[in-house]
Backbone bond lengths (Angstrom), bond angles and torsions (degrees), N, CA, C in turn:
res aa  C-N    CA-C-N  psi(-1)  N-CA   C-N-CA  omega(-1)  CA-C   N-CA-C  phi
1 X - - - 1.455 - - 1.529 107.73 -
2 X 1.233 123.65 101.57 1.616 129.09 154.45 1.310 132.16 -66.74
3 X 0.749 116.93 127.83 1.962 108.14 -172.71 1.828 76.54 -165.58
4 X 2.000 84.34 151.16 1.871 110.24 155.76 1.651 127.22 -12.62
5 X 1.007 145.94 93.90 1.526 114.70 170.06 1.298 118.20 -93.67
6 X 1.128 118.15 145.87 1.418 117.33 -156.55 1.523 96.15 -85.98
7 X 1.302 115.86 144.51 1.365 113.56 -179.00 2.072 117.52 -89.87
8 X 1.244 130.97 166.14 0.980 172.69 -135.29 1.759 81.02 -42.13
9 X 0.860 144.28 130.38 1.755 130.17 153.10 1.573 126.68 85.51
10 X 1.952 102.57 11.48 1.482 104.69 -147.25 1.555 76.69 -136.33
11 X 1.232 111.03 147.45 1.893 127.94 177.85 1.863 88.73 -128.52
12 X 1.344 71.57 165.12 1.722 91.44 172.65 1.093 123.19 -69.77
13 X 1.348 108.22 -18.25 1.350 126.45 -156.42 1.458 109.07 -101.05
14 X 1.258 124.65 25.59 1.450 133.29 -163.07 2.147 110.11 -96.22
15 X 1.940 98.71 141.89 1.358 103.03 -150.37 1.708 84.25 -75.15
16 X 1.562 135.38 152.00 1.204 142.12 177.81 1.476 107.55 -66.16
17 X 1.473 119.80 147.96 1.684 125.09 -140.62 1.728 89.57 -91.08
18 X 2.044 130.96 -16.66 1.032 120.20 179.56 1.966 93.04 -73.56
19 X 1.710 137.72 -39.57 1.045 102.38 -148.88 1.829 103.35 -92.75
20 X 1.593 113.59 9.95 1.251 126.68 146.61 1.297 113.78 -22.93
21 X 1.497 96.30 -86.35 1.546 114.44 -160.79 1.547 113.19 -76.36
22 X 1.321 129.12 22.14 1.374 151.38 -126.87 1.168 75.87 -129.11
23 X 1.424 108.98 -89.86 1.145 136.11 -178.95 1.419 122.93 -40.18
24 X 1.079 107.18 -56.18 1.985 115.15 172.47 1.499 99.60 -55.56
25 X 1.393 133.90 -37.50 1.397 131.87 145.37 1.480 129.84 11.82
26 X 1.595 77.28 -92.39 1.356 119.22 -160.87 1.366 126.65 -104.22
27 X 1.319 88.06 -1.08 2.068 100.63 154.79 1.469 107.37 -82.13
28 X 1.430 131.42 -21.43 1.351 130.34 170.82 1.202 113.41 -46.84
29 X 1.972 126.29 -41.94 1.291 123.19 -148.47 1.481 95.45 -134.32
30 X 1.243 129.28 -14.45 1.553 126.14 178.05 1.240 114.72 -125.54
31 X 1.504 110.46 173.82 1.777 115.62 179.31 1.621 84.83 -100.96
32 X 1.321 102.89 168.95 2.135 122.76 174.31 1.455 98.96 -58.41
33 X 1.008 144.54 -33.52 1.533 125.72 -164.99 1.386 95.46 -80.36
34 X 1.532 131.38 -48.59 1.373 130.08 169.59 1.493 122.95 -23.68
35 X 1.800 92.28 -67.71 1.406 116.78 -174.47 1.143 116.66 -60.10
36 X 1.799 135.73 -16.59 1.202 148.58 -155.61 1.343 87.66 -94.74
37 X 1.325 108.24 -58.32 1.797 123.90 -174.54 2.119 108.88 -53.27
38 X 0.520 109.01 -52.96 1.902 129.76 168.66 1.226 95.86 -47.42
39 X 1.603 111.41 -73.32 1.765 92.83 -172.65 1.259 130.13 -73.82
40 X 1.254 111.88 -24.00 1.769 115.49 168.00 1.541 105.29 -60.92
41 X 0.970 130.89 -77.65 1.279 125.79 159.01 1.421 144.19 6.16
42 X 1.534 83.59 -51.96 1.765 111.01 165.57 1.357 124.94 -78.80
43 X 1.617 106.24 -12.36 1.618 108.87 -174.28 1.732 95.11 98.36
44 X 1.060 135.07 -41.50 1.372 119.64 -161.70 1.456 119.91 -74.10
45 X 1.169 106.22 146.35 1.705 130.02 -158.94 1.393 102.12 -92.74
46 X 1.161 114.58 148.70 2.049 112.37 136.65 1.266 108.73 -69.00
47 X 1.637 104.95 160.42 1.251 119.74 131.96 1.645 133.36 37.24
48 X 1.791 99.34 -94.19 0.948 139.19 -164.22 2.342 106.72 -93.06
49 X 1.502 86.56 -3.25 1.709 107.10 -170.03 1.519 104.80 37.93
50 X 1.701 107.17 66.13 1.510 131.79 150.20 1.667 103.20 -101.63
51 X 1.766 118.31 162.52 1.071 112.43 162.99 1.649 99.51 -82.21
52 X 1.560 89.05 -176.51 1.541 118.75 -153.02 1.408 98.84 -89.60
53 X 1.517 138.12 135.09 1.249 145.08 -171.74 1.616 101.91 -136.68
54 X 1.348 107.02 141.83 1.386 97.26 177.10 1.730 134.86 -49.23
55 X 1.196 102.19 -39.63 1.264 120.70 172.17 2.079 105.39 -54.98
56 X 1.595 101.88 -46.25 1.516 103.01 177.28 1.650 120.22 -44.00
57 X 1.781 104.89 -51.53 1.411 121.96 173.90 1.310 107.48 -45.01
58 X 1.298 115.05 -68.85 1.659 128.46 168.64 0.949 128.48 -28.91
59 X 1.401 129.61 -23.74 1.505 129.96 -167.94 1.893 93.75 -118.50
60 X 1.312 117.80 -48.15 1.262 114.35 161.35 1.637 118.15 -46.54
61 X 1.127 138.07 -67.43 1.649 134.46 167.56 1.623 106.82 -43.35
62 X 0.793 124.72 -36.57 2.034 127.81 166.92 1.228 104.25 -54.72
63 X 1.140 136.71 -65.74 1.088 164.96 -167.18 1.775 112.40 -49.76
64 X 1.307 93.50 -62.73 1.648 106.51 172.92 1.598 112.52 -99.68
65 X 0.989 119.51 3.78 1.773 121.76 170.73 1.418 97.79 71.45
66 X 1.610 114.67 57.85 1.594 122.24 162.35 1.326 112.63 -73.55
67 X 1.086 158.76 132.83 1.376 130.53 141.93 1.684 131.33 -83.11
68 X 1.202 118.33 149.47 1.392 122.88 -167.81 1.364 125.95 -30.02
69 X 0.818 146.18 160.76 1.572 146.83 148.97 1.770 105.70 -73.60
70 X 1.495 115.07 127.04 1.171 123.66 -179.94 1.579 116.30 -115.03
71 X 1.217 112.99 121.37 1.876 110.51 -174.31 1.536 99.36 -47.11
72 X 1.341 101.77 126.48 1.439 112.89 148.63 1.840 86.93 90.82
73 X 0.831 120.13 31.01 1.376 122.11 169.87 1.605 116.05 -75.47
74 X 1.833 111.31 -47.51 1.286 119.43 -132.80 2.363 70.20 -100.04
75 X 1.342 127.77 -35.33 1.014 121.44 152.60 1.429 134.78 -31.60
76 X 0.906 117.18 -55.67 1.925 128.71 166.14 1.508 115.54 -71.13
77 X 1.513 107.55 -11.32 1.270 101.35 160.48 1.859 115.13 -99.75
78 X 1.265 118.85 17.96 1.631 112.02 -162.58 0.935 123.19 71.30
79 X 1.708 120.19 15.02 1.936 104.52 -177.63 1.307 103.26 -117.47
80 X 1.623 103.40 131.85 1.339 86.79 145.76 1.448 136.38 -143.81
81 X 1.505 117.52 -173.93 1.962 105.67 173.39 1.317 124.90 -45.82
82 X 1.657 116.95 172.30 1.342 112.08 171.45 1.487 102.61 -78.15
83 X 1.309 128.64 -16.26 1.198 121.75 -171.39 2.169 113.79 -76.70
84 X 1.941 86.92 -30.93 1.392 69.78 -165.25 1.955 103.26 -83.36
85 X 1.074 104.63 -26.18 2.002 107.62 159.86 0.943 120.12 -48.17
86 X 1.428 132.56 -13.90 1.359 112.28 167.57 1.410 103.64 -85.21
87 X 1.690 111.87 -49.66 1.401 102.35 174.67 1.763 136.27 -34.51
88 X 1.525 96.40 -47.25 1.605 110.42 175.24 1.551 102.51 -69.40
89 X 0.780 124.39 -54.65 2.123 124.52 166.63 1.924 110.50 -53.22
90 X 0.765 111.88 -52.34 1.429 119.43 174.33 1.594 112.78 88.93
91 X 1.539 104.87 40.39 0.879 99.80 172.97 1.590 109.99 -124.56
92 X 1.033 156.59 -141.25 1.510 168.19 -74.42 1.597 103.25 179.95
93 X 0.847 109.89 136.30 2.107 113.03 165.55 1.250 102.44 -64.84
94 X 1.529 134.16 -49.24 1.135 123.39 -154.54 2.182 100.26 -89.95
95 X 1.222 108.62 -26.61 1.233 112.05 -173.52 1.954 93.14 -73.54
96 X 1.171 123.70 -41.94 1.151 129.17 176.37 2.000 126.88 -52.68
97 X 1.524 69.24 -38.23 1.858 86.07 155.96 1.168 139.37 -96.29
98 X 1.349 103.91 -0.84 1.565 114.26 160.94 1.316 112.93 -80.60
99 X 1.472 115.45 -40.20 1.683 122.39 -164.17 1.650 64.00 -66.42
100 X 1.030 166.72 -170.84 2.000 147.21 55.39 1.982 71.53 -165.00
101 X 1.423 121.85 -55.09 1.352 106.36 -171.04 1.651 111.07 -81.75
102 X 1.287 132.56 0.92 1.521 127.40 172.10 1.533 90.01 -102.86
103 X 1.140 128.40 17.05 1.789 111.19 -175.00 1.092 113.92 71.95
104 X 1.022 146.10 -25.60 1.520 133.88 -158.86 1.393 113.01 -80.86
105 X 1.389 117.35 3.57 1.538 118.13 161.90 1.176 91.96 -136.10
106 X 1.593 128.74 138.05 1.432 131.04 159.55 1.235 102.04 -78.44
107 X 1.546 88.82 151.95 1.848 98.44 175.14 2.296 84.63 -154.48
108 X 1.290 70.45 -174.44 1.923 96.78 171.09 1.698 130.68 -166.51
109 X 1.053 109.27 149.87 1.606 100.20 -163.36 1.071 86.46 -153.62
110 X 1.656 116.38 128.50 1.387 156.48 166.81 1.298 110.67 -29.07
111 X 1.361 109.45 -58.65 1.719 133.98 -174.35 1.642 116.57 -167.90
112 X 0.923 87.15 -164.01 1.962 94.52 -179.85 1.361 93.60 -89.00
113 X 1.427 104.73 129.83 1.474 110.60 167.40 1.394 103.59 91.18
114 X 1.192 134.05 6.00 1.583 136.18 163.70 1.616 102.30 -109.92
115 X 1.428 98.28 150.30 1.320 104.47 -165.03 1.419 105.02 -88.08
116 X 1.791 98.00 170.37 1.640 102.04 -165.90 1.639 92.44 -77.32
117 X 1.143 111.30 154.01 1.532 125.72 161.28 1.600 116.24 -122.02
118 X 1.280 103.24 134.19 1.791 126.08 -168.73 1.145 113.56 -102.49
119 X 1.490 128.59 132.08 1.515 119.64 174.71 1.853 101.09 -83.97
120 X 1.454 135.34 134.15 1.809 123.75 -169.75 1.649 71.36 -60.05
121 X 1.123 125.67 -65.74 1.565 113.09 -142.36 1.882 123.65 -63.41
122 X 1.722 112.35 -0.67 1.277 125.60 144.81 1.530 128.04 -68.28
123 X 1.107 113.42 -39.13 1.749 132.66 158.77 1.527 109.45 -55.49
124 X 0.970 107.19 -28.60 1.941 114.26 -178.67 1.510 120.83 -78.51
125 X 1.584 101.98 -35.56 1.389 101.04 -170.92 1.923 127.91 -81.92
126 X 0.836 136.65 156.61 1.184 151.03 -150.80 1.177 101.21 -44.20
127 X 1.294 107.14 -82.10 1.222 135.07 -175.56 1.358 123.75 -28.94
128 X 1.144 106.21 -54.77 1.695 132.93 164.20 1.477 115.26 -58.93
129 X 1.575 119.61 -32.24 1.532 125.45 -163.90 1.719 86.59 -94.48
130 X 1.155 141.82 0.10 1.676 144.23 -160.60 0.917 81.84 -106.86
131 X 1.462 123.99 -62.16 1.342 128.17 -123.83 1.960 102.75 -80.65
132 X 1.521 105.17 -30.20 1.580 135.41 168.70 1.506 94.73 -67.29
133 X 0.994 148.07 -90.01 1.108 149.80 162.98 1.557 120.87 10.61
134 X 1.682 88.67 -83.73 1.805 85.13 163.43 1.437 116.91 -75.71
135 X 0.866 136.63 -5.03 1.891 116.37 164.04 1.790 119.29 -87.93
136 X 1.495 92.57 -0.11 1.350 82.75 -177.70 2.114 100.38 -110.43
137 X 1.079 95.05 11.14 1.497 103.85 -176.61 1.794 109.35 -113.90
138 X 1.344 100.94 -5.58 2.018 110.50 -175.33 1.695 83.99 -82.73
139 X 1.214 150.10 -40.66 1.843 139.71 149.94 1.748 96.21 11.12
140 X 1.478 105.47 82.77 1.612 106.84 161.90 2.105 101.99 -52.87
141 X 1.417 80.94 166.84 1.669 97.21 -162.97 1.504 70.80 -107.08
142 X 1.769 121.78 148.24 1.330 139.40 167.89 1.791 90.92 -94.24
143 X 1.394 93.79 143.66 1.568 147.56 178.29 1.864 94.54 -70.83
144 X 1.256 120.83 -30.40 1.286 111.40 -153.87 2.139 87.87 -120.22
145 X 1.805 108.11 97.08 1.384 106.50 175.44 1.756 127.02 -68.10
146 X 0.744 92.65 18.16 1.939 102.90 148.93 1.289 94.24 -73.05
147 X 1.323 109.88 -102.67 1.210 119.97 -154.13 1.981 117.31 -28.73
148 X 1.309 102.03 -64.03 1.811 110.70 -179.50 1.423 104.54 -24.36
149 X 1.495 129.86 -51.21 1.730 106.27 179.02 1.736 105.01 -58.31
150 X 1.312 131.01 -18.32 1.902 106.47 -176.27 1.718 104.69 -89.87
151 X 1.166 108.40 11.44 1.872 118.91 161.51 1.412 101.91 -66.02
């Protein structure tokens, strides 16, 4: 029987080199229970083609010399979620994800199911601070004056 032999340090059982670099990713911006959640999500397997458990992430980043995800990391670098840009814009998650799918705010995302990431200094610029502005001012005025004082 001839078949492959795996060379010097390598099992069969080895995680595929895209959810590697997946991972080296996405330890930048999340903790392992996140990242566990993302790759199941994504379809991607271990190894052993179990889903992904935090502890799995954990032993994979050991493994390849990941280092941890640290709170407030992806902050000290200028990035942030779609969640926290809307906050700093003051507008809506979903209005926040419109500016990100017409372009008018850059963003980027790892994969499906990883969150958007913001440069603060894209949130800063003009264009973008207008552009928040008028979507949060298109708020039709109600017909019925009760209501207009909870505007």
């Amino acid at each position: 029987m001839t078949g492959k032999k795996n060379k010097i340090g390598q099992t069969r059982w080895a995680v595929k080199a895209d959810v590697v670099d997946l991972v080296r990713n996405l330890a930048r911006q999340l903790p392992d229970l996140s990242i566990a959640a993302i790759l199941n999500r994504s379809g991607k397997r271990t190894g052993h083609g179990a889903s992904w458990t935090r502890s799995h992430v954990c032993s994979l980043r050991n493994i390849h010399g990941i280092s941890v995800y640290r709170e407030g990391e992806r902050a000290e670098r200028g990035e942030r979620t779609l969640d926290e840009a809307a906050d700093i814009l003051k507008v809506s998650r979903a209005t926040a994800y419109r500016m990100v799918s017409s372009g008018v705010l850059p963003a980027r995302q790892l994969c499906t199911g990883a969150p958007w990431i913001i440069q603060l200094s894209d949130l800063q610029h003009e264009t973008v601070r207008r552009e928040a502005d008028a979507r949060r001012s298109r708020r039709p005025i109600s017909q019925d004056p009760v209501q207009n004082p909870l505007l």
